[in-house]
C-alpha positions, 0 to 999 in steps of 0.5 A, spaced: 117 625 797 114 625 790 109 630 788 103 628 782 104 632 776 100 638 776 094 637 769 096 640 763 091 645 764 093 648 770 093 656 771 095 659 777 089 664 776 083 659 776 086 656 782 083 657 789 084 655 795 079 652 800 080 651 808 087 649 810 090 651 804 088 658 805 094 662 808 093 669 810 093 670 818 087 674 817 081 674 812 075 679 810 068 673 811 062 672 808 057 669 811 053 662 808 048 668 807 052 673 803 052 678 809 059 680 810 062 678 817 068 683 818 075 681 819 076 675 823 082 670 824 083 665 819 082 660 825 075 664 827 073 663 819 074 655 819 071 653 825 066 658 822 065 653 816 066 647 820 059 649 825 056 651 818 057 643 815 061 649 808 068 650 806 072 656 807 073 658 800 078 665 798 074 668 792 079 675 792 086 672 793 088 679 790 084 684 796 087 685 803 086 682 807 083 676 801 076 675 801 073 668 803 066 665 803 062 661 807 060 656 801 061 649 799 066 648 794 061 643 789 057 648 788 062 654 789 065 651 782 058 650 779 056 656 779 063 659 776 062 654 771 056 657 770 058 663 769 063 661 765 059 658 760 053 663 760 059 669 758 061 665 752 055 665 750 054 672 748 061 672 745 062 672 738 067 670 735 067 675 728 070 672 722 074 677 717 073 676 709 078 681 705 076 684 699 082 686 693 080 692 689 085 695 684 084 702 681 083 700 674 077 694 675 073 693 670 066 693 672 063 687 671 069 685 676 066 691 681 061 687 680 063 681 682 066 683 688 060 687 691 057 680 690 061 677 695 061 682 700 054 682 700 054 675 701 059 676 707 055 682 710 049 677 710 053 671 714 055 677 720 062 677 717 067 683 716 069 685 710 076 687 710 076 692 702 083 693 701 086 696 694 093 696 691 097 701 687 101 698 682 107 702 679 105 710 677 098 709 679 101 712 686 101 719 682 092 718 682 090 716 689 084 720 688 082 714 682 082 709 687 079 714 692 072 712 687 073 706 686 073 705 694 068 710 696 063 706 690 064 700 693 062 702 699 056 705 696 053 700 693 053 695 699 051 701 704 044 696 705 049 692 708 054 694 712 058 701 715 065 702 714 067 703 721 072 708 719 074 712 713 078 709 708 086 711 709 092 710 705 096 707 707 102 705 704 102 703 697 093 701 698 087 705 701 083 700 706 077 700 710 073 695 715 066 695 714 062 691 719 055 688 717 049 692 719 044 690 725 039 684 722 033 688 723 035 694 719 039 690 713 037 689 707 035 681 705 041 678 701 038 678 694 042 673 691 038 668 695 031 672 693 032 672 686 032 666 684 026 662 682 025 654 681 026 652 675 020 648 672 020 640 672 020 636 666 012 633 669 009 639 667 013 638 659 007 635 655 008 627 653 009 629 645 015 634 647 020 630 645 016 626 640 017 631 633 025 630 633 023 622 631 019 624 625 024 629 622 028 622 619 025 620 612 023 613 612 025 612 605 033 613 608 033 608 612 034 602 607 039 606 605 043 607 611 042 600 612 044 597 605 050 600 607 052 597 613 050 591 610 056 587 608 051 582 603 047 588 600 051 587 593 051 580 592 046 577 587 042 572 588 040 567 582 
């Protein structure tokens, strides 16, 4: 006897059996109004469900003895599914973005990474900041210990480190996590910047005194020139 082949998706955990499929000689049951009905034969649970027009439906396969609801099985799915859909929600997926320091940044390179690390924190990302020692630079750890801890300082508005910066090997890293919306401060990237005038507001002469600049006396000249015919003499 052939059997049709089992969905892609199948797991044995989200399978449940109802009725007939349910195997233990004796169940714990649940009544059609949620009040708990004892420890009855599975014979006695599905002429129960039958008198109550339900299914029989293992809801605790792993208790002893399983656990079984009078339900119907359309809307026992329904509201697993529900459930299901409702948990997703309030789960969010957090996104790490790594920042790469060294102990000899310059500055304006500082700079640059705190503005990227800003403009992550604001997007409620992690920010991974991981810096490297190169060479003898391992004799020094305490330099980029500074280098670290400044970092951390100028996105304190920001974000919190979750631990304390740790060597690690050859680098020091640390997590920061961004700051609760309501007490972060606004990204002034996005702030700052004003909009820029529009040529409507320019006056109609602007671009007026960039003619007046060639003498008209060199313009015969400059046509002569390209006039193939300006030295020939006409008698």
């Amino acid at each position: 006897m052939s059997r049709p082949f089992s969905p892609r998706n199948f797991s044995p955990a989200s399978f449940v059996r109802v009725n007939g499929k349910i195997r233990a000689r004796e169940v714990r049951v649940i009544g059609v109004d949620g009040k708990q009905l004892g420890i009855i034969t599975l014979t006695e649970a599905l002429n129960l469900a039958r008198q109550n027009a339900v299914d029989l439906v293992e809801i605790a396969a792993a208790a002893v003895p399983p656990v079984c609801r009078l339900v119907d099985f359309g809307k026992y799915r329904y509201e697993q599914a529900k459930k299901d859909k409702d948990s997703k929600k309030h789960q969010h997926a957090s996104m790490v973005k790594e920042v790469q320091l060294s102990p000899r940044i310059d500055p304006h390179d500082l700079g640059i990474k705190v503005t990227h690390a800003v403009d992550f924190l604001c997007e409620d990302m992690k920010v991974k900041v991981a810096l490297k020692f190169r060479g003898r630079e391992m004799a020094h750890t305490e330099v980029g210990f500074q280098v670290i801890n400044k970092f951390l300082t100028e996105i304190a508005p920001f974000g919190s480190p979750d631990f304390q910066p740790k060597l690690i090997g050859r680098g020091i890293n640390v997590m920061v996590s961004p700051l609760p919306r309501n007490k972060r401060a606004k990204n002034p990237h996005q702030t700052e910047g004003s909009p820029k005038p529009s040529s409507d507001h320019q006056p109609p002469s602007h671009s007026a005194p960039a003619k007046s600049k060639v003498p008209v006396s060199e313009e015969p000249q400059s046509a002569g020139l390209n006039n193939p015919f300006a030295n020939l003499e006409v008698k």
